[in-house]
Each structure stands twice: as C-alpha cells, then as structure tokens.
N, CA, C and O atoms as CSV, one atom per row, in Angstrom:
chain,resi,resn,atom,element,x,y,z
A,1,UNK,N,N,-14.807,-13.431,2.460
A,1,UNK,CA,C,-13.632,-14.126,2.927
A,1,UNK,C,C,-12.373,-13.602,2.234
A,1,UNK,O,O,-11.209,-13.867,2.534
A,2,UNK,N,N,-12.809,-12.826,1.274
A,2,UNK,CA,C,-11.280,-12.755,0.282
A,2,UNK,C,C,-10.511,-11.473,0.398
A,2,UNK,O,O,-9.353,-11.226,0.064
A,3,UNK,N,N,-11.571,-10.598,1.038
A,3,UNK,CA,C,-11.222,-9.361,1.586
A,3,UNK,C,C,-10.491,-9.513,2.897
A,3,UNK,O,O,-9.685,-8.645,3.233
A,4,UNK,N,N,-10.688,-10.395,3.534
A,4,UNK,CA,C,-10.616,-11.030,4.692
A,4,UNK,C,C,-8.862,-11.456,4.539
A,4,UNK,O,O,-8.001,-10.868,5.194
A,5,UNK,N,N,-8.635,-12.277,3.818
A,5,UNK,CA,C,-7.433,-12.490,3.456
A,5,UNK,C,C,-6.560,-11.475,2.987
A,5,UNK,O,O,-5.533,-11.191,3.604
A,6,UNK,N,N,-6.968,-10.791,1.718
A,6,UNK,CA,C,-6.160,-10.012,1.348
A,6,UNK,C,C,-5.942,-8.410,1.882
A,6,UNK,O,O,-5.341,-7.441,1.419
A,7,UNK,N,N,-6.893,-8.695,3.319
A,7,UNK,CA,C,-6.415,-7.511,4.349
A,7,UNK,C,C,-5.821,-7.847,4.925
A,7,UNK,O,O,-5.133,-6.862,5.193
A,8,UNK,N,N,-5.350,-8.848,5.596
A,8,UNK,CA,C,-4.489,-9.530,6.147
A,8,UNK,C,C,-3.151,-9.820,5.717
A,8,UNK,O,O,-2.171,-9.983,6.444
A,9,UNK,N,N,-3.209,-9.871,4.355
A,9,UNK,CA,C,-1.595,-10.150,3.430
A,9,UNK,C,C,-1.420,-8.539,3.141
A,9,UNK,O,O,-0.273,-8.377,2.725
A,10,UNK,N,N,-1.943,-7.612,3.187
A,10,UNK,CA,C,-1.857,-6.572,2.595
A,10,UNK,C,C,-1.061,-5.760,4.424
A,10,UNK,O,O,-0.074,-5.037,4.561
A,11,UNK,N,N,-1.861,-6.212,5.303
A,11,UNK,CA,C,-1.558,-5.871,6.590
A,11,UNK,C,C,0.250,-5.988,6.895
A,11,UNK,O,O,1.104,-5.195,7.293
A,12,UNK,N,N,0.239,-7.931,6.309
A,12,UNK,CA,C,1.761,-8.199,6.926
A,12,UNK,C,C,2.652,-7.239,5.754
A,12,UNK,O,O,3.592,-6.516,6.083
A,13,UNK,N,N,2.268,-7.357,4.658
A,13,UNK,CA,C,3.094,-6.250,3.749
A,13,UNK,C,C,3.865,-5.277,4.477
A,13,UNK,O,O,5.057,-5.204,4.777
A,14,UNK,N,N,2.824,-4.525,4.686
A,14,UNK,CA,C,2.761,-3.066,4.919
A,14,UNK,C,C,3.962,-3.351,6.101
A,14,UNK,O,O,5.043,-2.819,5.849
A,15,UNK,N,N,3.881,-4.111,7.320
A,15,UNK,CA,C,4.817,-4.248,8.257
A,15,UNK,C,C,6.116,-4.967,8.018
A,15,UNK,O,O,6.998,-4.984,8.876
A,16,UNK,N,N,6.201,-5.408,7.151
A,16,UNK,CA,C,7.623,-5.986,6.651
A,16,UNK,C,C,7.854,-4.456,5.565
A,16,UNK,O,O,8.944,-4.034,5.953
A,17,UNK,N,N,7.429,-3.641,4.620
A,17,UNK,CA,C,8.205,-2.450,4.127
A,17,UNK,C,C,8.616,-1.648,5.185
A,17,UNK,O,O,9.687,-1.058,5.047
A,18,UNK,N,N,7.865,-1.477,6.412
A,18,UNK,CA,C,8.204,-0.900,7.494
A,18,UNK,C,C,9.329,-1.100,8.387
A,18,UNK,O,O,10.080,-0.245,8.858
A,19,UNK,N,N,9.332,-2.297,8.544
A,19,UNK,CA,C,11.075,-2.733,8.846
A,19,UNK,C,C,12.100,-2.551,7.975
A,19,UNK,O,O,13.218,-2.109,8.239
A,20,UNK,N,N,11.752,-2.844,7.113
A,20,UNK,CA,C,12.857,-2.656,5.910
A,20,UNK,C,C,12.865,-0.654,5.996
A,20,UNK,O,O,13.828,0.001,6.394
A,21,UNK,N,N,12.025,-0.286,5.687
A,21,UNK,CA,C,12.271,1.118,5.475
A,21,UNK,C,C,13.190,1.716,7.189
A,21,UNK,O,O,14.140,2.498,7.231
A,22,UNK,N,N,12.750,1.279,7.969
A,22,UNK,CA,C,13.534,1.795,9.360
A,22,UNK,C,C,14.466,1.234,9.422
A,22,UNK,O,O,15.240,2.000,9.995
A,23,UNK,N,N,15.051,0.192,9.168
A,23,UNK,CA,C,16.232,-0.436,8.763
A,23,UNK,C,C,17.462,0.187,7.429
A,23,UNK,O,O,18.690,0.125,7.372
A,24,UNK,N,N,16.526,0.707,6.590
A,24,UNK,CA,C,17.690,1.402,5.585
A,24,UNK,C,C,17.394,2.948,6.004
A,24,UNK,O,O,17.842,3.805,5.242
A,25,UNK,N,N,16.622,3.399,7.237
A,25,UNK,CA,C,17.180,4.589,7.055
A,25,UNK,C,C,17.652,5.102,8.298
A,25,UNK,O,O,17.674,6.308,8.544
A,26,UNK,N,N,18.088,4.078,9.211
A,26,UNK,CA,C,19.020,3.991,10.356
A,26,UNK,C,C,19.984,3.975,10.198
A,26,UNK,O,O,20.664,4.237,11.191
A,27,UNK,N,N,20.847,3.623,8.693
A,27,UNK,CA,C,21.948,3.686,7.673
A,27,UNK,C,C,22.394,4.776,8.027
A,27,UNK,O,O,23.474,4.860,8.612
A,28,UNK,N,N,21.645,5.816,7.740
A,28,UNK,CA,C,22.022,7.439,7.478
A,28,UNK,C,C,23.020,7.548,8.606
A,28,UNK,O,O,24.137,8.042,8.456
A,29,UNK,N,N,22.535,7.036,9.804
A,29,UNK,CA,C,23.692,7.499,11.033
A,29,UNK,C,C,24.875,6.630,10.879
A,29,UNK,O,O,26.002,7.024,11.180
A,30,UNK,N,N,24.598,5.282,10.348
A,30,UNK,CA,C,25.826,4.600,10.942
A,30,UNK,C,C,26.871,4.414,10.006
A,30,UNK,O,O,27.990,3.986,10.289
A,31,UNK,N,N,26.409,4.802,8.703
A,31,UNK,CA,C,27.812,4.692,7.515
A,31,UNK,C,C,26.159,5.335,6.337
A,31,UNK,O,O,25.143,4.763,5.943
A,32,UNK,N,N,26.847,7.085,6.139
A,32,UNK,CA,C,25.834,7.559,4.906
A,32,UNK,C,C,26.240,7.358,3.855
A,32,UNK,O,O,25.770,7.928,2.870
A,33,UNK,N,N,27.182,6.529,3.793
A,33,UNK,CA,C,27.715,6.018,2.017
A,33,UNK,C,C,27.536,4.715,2.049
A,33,UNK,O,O,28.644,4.263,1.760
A,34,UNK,N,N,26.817,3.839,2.224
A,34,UNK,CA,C,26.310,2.652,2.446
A,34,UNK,C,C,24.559,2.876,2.538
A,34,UNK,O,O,23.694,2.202,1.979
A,35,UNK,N,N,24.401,4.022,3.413
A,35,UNK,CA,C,22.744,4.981,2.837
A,35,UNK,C,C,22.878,5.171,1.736
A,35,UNK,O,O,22.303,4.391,0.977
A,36,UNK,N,N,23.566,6.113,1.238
A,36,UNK,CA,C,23.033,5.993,-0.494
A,36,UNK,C,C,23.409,5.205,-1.435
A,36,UNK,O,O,22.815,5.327,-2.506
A,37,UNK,N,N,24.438,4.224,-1.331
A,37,UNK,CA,C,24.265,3.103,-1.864
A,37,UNK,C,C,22.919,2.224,-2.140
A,37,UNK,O,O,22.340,2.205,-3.226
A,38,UNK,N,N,22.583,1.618,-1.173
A,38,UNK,CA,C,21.356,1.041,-0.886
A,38,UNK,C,C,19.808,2.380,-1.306
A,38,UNK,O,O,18.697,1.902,-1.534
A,39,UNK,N,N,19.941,3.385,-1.328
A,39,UNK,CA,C,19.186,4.913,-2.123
A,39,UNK,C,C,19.293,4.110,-3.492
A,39,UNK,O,O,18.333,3.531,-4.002
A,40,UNK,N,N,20.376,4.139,-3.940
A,40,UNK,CA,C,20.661,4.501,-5.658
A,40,UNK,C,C,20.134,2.554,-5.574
A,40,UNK,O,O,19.348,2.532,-6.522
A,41,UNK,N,N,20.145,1.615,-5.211
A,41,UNK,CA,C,19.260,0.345,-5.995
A,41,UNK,C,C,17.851,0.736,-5.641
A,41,UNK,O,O,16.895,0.145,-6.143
A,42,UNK,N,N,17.789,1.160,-5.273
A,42,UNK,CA,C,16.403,1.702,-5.228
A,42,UNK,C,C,15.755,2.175,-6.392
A,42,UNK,O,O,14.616,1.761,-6.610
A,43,UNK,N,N,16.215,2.869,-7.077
A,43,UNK,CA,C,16.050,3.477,-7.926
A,43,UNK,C,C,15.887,2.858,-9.614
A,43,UNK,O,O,16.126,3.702,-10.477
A,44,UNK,N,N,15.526,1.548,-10.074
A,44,UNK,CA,C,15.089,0.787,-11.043
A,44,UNK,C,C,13.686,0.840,-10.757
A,44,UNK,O,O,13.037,1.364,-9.852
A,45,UNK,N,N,13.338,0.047,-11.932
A,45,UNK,CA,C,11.633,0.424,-12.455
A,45,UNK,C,C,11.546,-0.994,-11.761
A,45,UNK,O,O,10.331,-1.188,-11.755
A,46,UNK,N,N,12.161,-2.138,-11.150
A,46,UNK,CA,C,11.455,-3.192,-10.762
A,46,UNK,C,C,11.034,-2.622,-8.892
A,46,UNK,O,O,10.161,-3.032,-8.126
A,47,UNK,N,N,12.037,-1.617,-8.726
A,47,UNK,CA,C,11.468,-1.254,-7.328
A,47,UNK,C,C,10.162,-0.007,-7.447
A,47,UNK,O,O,9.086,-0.079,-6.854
A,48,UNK,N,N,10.460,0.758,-8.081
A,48,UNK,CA,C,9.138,1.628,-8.808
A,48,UNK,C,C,7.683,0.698,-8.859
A,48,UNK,O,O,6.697,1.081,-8.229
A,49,UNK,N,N,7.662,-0.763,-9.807
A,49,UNK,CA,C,6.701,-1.516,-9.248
A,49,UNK,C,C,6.676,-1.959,-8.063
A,49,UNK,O,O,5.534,-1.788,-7.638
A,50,UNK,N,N,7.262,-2.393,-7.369
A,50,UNK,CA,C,7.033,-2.843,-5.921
A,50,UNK,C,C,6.866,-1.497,-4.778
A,50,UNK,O,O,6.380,-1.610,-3.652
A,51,UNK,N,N,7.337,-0.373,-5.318
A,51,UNK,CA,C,6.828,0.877,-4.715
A,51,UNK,C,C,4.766,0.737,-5.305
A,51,UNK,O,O,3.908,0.849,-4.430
A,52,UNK,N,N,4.428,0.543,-6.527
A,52,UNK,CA,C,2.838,0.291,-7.020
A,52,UNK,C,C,2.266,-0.159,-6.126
A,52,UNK,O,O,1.254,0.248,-5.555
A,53,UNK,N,N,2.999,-1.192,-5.920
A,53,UNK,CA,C,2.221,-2.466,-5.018
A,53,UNK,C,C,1.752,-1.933,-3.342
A,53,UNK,O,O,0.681,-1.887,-2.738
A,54,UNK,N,N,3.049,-1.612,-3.035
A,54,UNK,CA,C,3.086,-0.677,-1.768
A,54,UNK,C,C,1.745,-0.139,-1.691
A,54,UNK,O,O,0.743,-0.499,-1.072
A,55,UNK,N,N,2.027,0.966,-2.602
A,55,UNK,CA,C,0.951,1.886,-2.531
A,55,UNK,C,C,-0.527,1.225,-2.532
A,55,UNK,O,O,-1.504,1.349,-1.793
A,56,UNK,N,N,-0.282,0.552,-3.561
A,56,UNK,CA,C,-2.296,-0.534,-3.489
A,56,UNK,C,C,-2.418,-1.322,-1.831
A,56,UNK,O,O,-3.457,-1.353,-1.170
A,57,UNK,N,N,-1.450,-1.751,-1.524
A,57,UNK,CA,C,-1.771,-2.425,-0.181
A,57,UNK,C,C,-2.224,-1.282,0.947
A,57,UNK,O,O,-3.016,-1.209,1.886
A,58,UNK,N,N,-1.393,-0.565,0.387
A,58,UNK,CA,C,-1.801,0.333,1.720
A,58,UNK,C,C,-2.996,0.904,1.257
A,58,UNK,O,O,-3.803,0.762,2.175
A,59,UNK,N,N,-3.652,1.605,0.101
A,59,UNK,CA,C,-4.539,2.255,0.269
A,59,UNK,C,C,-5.913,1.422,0.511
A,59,UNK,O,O,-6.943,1.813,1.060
A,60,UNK,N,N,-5.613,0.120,-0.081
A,60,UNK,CA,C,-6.672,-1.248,-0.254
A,60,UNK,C,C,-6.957,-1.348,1.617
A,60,UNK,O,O,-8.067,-1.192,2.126
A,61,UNK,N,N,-5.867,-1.594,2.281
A,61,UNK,CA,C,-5.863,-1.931,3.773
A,61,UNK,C,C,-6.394,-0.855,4.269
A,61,UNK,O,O,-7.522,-0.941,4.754
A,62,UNK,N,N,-5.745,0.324,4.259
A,62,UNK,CA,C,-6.751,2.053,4.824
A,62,UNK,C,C,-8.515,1.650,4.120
A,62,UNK,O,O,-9.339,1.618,5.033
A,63,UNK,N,N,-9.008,1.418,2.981
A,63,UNK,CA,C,-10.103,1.598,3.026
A,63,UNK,C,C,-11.075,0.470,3.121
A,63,UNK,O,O,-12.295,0.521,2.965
A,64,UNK,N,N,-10.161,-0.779,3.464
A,64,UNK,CA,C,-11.153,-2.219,4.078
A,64,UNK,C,C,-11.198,-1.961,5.433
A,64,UNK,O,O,-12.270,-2.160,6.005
A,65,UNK,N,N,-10.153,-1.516,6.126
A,65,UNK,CA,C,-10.386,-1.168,7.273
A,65,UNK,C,C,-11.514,-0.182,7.675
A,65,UNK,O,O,-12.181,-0.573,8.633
A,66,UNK,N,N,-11.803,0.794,7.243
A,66,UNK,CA,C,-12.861,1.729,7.082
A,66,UNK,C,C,-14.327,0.568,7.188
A,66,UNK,O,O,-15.294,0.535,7.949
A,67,UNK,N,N,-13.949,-0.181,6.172
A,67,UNK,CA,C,-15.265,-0.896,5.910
A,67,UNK,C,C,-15.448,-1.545,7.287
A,67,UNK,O,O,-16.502,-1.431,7.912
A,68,UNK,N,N,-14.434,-2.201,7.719
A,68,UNK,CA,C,-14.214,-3.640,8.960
A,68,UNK,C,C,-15.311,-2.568,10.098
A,68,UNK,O,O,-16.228,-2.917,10.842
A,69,UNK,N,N,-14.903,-1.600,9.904
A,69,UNK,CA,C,-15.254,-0.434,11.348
A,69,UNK,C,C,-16.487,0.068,11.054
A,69,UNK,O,O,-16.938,0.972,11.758
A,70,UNK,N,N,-17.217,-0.441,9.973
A,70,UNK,CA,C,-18.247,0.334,9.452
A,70,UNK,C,C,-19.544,-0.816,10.067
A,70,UNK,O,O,-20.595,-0.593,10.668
A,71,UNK,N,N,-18.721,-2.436,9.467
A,71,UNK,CA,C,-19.450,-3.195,9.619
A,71,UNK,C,C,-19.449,-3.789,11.262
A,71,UNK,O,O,-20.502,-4.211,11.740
A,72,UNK,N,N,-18.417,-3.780,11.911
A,72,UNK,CA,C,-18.318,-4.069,13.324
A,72,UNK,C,C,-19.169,-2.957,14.061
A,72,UNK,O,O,-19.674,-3.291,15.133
A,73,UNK,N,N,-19.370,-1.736,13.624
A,73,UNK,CA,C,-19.502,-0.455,15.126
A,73,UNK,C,C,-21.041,0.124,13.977
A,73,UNK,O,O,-21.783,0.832,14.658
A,74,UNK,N,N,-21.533,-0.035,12.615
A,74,UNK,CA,C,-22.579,0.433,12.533
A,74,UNK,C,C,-24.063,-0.590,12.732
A,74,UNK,O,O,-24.097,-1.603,12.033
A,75,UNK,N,N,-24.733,-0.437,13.257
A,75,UNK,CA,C,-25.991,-1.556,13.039
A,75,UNK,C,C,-26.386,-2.043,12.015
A,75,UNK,O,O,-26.391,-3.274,11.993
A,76,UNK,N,N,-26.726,-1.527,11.142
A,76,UNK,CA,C,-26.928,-2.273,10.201
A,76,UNK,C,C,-25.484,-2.909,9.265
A,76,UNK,O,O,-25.435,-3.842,8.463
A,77,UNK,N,N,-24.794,-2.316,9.575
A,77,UNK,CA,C,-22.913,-2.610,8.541
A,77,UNK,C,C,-23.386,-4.249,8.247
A,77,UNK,O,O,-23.296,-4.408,7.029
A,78,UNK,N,N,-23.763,-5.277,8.776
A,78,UNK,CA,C,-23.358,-6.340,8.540
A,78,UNK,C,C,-24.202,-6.808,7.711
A,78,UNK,O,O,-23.980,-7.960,7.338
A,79,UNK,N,N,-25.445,-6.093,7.143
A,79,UNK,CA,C,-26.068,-6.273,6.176
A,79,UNK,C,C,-25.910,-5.613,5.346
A,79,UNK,O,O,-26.584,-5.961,4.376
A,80,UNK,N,N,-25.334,-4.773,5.183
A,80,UNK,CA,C,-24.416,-3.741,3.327
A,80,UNK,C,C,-22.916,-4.358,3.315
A,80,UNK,O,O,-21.873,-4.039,2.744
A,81,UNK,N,N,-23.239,-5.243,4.083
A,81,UNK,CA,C,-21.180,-4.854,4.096
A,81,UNK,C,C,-20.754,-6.120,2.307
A,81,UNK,O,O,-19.610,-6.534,2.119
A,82,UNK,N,N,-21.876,-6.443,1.367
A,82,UNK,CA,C,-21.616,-6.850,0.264
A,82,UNK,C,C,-21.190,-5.241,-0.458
A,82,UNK,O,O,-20.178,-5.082,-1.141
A,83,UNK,N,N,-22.191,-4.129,-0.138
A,83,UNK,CA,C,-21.968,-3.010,-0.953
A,83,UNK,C,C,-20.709,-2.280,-0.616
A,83,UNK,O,O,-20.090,-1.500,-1.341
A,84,UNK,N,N,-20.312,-2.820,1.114
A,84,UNK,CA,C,-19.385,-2.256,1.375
A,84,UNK,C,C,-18.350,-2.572,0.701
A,84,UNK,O,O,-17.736,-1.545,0.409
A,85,UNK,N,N,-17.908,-3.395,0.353
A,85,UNK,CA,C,-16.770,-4.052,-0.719
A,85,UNK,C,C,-16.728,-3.394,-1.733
A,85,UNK,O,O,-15.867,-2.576,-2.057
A,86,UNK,N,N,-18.036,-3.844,-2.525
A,86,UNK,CA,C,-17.954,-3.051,-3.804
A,86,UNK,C,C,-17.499,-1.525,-3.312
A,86,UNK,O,O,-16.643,-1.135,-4.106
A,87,UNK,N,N,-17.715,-0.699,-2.473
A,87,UNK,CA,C,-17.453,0.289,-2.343
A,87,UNK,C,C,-15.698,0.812,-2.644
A,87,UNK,O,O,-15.235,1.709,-3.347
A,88,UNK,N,N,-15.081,-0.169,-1.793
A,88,UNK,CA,C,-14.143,-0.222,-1.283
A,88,UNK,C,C,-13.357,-0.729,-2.584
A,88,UNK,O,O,-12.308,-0.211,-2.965
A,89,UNK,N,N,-13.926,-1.693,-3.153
A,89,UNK,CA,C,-13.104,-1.774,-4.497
A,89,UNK,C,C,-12.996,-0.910,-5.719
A,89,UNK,O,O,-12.042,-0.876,-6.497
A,90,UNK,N,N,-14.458,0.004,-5.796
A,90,UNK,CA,C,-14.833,1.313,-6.853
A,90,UNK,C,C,-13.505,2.574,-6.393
A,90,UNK,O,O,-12.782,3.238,-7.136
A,91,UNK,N,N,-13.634,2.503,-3.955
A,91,UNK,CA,C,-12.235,3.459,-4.156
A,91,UNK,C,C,-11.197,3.453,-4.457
A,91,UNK,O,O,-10.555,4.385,-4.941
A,92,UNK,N,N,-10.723,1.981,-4.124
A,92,UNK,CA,C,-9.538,1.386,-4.481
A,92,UNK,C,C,-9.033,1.558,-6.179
A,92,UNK,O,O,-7.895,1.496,-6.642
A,93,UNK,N,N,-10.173,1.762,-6.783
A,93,UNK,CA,C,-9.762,1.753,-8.303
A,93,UNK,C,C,-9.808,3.574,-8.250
A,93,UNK,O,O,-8.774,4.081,-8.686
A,94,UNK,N,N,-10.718,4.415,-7.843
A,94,UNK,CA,C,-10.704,5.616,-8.144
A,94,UNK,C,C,-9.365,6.144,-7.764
A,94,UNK,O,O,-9.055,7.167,-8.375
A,95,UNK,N,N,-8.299,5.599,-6.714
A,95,UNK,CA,C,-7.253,6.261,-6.303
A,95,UNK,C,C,-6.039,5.845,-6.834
A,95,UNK,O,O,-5.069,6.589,-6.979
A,96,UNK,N,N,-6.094,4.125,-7.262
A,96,UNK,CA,C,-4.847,3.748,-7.830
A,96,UNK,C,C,-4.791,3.755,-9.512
A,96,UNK,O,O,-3.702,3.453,-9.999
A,97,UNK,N,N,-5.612,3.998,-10.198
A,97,UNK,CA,C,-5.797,4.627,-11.554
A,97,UNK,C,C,-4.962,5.626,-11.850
A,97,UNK,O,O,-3.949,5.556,-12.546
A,98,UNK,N,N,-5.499,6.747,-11.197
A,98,UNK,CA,C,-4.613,8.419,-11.649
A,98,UNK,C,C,-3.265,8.158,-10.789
A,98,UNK,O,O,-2.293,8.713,-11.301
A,99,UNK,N,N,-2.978,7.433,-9.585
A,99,UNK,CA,C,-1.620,7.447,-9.152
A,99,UNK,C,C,-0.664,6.516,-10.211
A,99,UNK,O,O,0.344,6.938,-10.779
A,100,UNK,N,N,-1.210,5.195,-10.329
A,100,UNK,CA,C,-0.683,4.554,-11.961
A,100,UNK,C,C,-0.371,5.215,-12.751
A,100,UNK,O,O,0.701,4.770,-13.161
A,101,UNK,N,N,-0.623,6.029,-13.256
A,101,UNK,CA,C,-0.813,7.044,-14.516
A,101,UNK,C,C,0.521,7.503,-14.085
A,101,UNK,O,O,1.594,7.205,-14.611
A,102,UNK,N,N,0.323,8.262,-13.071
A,102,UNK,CA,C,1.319,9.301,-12.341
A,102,UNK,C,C,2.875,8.715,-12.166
A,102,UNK,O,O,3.925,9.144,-12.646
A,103,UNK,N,N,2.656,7.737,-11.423
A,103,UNK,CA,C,3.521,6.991,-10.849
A,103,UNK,C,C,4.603,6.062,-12.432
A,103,UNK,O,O,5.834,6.087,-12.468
A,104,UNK,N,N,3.947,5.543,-13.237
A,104,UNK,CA,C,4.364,4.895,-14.169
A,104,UNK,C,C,5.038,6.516,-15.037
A,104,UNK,O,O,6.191,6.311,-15.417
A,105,UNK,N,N,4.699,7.501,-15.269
A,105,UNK,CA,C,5.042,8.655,-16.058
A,105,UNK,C,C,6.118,9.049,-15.996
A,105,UNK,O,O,6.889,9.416,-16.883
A,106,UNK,N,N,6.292,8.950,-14.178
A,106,UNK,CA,C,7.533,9.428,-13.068
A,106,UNK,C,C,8.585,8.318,-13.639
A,106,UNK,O,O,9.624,8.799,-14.091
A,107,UNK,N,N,8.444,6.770,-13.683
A,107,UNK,CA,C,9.391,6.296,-13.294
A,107,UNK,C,C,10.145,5.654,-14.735
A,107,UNK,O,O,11.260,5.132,-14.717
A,108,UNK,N,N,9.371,5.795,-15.858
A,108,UNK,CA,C,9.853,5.684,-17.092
A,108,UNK,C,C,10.266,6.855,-18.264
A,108,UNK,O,O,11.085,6.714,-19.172
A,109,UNK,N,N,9.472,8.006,-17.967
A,109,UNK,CA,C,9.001,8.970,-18.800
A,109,UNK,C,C,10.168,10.064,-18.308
A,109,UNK,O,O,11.144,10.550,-18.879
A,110,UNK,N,N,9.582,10.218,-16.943
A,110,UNK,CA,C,10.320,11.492,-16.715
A,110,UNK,C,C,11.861,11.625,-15.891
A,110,UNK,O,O,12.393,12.727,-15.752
C-alpha cells in the first residue's frame, strides 16, 4: 500500500515541477531578464535540495512503475511483487547514493 501511495505523491510531484519548469522557461520569450532573474533564485542550496528530491521522485516513480508493469503484465508478478519492492528500493538506493554524493559536492563544494 505504501508504494502505492508514494507512487502516486511522487507522480503528482513530478507534474507540478513540470508546470513550473514550462512556466519559467516560457519566460525566455516573453521578458529574458525576468528569465534569469527567476535562473539566479534558483540557484541556493535550499533549491539544490528540492532539485534531490526531484531527482528521488522521479527515479523512485521510473522504477515502481517498472515494478506496477512487471506485476500487472507478468504471471507470476503478483506473487514476487514483495521482492519486487525490495528490488526497487535496493535500486532506488543504488542510484540516489552516488548522485547524493555528486549532487551535494556540486552544490556546496564546488
């Protein structure tokens, strides 16, 4: 159930940064000094975390979805689909680990 939910909150995420992102970069045409205005707040470590977050929703949502399609369209899916999680949470950690690393290096360090 919890995957269930938090594919779902991870889903509406992803479509509200998406408005927002086509929304500030429709800027560019209609006043580009009001584009990079809205560029340069961008640019603090509290949006750097909410860029983190980004990134976990989306990669969390890309690979539950994988699972959803594994367990809906394979025959047996609905009886692994406990391992499928775990799966999905082992990738979820194998990909947002080294991008953490990366990502935190970028936005304080370098």
């Amino acid at each position: 159930m919890w995957s269930w939910v938090a594919h779902r909150i991870s889903g509406v995420g992803i479509f509200f940064f998406l408005l927002v992102h086509v929304l500030d970069t429709a800027m560019v045409r209609v006043d580009p000094e009001a584009y990079n205005a809205v560029m340069a707040t961008y640019k603090n470590p509290i949006m750097g975390i909410g860029e983190m977050g980004l990134v976990a929703g989306i990669v969390y949502h890309a690979f539950n979805g994988v699972r959803i399609i594994l367990v809906d369209f394979w025959s047996n899916g609905a009886n692994h689909q406990k391992k499928l999680f775990w799966a999905v949470a082992i990738a979820w950690l194998v990909v947002m680990v080294p991008f953490a690393i990366v990502h935190v290096y970028h936005m304080f360090i370098h």
